[in-house]
C-alpha positions in Angstrom: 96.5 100.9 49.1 97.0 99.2 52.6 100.0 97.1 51.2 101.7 95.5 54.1 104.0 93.7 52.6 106.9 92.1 54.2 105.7 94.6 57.7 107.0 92.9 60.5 103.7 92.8 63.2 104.6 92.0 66.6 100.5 91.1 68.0 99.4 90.2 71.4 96.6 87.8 71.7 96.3 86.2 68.2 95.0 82.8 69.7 91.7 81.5 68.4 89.6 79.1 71.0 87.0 77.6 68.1 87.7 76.4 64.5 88.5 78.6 61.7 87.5 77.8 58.0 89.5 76.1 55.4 90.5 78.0 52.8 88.1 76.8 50.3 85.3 78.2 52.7 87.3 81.0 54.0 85.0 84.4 53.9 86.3 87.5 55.9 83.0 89.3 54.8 80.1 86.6 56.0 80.0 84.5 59.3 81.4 80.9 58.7 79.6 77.3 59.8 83.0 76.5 61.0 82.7 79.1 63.6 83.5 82.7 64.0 86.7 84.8 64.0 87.8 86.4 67.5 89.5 90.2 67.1 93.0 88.7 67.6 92.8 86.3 64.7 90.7 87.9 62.8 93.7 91.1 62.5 96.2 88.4 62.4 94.8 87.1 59.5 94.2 90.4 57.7 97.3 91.7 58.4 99.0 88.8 56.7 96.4 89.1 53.9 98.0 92.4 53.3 101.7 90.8 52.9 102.4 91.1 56.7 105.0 89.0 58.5 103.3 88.0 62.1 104.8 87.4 64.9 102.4 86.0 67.8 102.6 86.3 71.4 99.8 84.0 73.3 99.1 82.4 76.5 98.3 79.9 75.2 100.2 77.9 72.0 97.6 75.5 71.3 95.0 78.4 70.7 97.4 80.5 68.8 98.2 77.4 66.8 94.8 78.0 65.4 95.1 80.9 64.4 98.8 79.9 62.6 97.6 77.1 60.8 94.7 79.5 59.3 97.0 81.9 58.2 99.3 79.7 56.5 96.8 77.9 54.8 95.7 80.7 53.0 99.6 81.1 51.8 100.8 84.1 54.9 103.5 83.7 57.1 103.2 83.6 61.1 105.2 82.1 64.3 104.1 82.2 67.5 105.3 82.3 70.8 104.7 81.2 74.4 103.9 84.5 76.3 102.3 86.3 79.8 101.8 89.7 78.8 101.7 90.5 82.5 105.1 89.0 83.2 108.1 91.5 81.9 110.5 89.3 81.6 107.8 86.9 79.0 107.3 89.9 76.9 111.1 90.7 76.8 111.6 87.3 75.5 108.6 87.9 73.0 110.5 90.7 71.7 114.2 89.1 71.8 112.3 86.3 69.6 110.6 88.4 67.5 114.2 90.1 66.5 116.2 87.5 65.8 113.8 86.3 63.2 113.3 89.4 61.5 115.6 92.0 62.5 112.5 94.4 62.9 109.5 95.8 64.7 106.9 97.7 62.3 103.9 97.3 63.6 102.5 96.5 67.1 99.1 95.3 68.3 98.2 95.1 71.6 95.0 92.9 71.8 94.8 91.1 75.0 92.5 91.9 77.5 89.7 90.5 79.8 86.3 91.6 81.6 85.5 90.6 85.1 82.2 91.7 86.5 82.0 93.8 90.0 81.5 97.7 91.2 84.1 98.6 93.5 82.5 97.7 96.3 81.6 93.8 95.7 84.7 93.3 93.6 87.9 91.6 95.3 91.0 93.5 95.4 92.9 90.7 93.8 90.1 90.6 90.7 90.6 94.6 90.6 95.0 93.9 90.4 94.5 91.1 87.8 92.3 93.3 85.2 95.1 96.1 85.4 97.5 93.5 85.2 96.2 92.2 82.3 94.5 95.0 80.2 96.5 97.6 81.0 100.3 97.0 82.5 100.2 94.8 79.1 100.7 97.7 77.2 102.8 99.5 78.9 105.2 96.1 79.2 104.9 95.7 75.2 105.5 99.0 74.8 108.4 99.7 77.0 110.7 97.1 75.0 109.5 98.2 71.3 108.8 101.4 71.1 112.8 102.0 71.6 113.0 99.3 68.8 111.1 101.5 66.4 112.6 104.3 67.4 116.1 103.2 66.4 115.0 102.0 63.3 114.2 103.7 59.2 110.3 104.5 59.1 110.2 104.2 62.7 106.9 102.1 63.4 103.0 101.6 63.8 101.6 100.7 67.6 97.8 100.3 67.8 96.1 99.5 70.5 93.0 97.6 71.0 90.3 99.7 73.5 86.6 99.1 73.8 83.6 101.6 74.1 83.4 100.8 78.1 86.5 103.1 78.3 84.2 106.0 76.7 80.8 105.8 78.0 79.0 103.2 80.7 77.6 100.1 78.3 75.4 98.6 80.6 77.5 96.0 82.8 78.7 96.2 85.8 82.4 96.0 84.8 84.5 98.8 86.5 87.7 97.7 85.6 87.0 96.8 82.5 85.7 100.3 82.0 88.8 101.9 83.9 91.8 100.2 82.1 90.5 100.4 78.6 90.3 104.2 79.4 93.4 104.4 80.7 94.8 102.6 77.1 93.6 105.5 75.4 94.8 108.0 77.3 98.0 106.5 77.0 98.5 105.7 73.4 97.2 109.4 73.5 100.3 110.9 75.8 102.8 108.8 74.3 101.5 109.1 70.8 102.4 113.3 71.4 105.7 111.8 73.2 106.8 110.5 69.8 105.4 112.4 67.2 107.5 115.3 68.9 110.7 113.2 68.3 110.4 113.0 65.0 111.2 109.6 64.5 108.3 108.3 62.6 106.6 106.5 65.4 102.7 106.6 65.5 100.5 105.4 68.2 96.8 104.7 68.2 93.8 103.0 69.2 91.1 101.0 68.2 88.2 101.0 69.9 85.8 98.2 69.7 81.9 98.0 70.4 79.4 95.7 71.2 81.2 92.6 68.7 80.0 89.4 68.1 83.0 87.2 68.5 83.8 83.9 70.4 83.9 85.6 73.6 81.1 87.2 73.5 79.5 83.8 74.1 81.4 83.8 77.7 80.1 87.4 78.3 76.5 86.1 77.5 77.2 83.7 80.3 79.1 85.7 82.5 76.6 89.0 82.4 73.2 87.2 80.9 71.1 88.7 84.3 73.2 91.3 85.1 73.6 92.9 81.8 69.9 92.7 81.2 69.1 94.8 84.4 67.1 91.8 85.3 67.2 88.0 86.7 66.9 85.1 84.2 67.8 86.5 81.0 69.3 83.7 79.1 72.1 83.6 76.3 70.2 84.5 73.3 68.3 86.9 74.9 71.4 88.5 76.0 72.7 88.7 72.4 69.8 90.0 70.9 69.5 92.8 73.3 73.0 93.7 72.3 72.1 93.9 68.9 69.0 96.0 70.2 71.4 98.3 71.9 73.1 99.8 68.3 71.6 102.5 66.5 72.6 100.0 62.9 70.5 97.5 64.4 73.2 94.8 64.8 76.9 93.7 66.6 80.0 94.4 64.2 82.3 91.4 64.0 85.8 90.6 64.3 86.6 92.0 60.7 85.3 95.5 61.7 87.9 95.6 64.0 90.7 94.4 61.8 90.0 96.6 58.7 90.7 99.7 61.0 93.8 97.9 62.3 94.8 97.6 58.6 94.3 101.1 57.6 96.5 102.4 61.3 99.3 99.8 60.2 99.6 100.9 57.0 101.8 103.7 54.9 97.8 105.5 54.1 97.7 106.4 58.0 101.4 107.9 58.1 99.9 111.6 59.4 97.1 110.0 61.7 98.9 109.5 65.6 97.4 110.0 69.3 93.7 109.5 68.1 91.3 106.7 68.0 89.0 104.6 65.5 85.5 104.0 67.3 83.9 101.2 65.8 80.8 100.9 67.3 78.1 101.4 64.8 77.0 104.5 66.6 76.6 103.5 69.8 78.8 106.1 71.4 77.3 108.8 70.0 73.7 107.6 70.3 71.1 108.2 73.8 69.6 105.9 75.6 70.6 102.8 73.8 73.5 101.7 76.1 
């Protein structure tokens, strides 16, 4: 099962900001001294544990890097590329590069996405244009140049999208954006998931939809919302983590890896009937009261 062999992924947002471990110390299961997984690598390097040919686009190369010299390591294959996701004519190229070295588009990943604090009221217009820029027209870019890709080709093709649970319920900071644009993903992997199941092409759309995670960034988070998250002033980092943890009925964050086993199973040949839905992984958090 969940054989991804040779699979073509085209992923945005792959790049890694800390050190990943060797692969004598390599553990997708446990939490690693030489730092943690973010969601990008972590389903970069799942996907390629699965036989999956990656493609990366990243802001940043030196970041992505990372994430490429993890996943070779441990034998997989990956290149990378220089991209803006917000810039159409960076993701075309992204595409363009992504066919000449394979031929193919199977599966797609949407992963990039940012969270800027601010009610509509104190938040500038220009910090408002940035997060739709970002989280959303992404997307909607990456998917106008592939899906016609998978379209035209056998066994049409896999696009998931990454969400988060601030696009299903408030999750206690002040991040309307945020909040606005990751619903908005899901309602459009949703509409265009219907779009292409009634063409009959083998095309399936989904998301993913992330909780409260215990990755990298959730470090800049704890820095970014430490008092406003809390409801109160002074509220420092670790005190911001652990009420996170506080805030899920299983008692704990999910990691990285909870992320990337669902983007596995959505890739894969096992999820060929599942289109237009999403994955919650949130450890209950959604459908619990009171707790976020």
């Amino acid at each position: 099962m969940l054989d991804l062999t040779n699979k073509v992924v085209l992923i945005t947002g792959l790049g890694q900001t800390t050190p990943l471990p060797t692969p004598e110390t390599s553990n997708s299961n446990t939490p690693c001294a030489f730092g943690s997984f973010g969601i990008g690598a972590a389903i970069a390097t799942k996907l390629a544990s699965r036989g999956a040919l990656i493609f990366g686009g990243n802001r940043s190369l030196a970041s992505a890097m990372v994430t490429k010299t993890h996943i070779e390591s441990i034998g997989g294959t990956c290149d990378i590329h220089q991209t803006d996701v917000t810039d159409s004519n960076s993701i075309k190229a992204l595409v363009d590069a992504c066919m000449a070295r394979h031929g193919r588009i199977d599966v797609l990943v949407n992963n990039v996405g940012k969270s800027e604090p601010g009610d509509p009221a104190s938040m500038s217009e220009e910090v408002w244009d940035s997060q739709v820029e970002l989280n959303l027209k992404s997307v909607y870019l990456t998917c106008h140049f592939v899906l016609p890709i998978m379209e035209s080709q056998p066994g049409g093709g896999s696009v998931i999208n990454v969400s988060s649970i601030a696009g299903l319920r408030y999750i206690g900071k002040p991040q309307v954006a945020y909040s606005a644009t990751k619903a908005a993903i899901i309602q459009f992997t949703k509409a265009t998931g219907v779009i292409y199941a009634e063409k009959g092409t083998g095309v399936r759309l989904n998301t993913v939809v992330p909780g409260l995670m215990c990755t990298p960034y959730t470090r800049e988070l704890a820095k970014r919302y430490a008092g406003a998250g809390a409801g109160k002033e002074g509220v420092d980092e670790e005190a911001y983590m652990a009420m996170r943890d506080r805030q899920v009925p299983m008692g704990r964050m999910g990691d990285a890896w909870d992320v990337a086993n669902a983007v596995v199973f959505l890739a894969s040949d096992e999820a060929r009937y599942i289109t237009a839905q999403e994955i919650v992984v949130d450890g209950g958090v959604t459908a619990s009261t009171g707790r976020a």
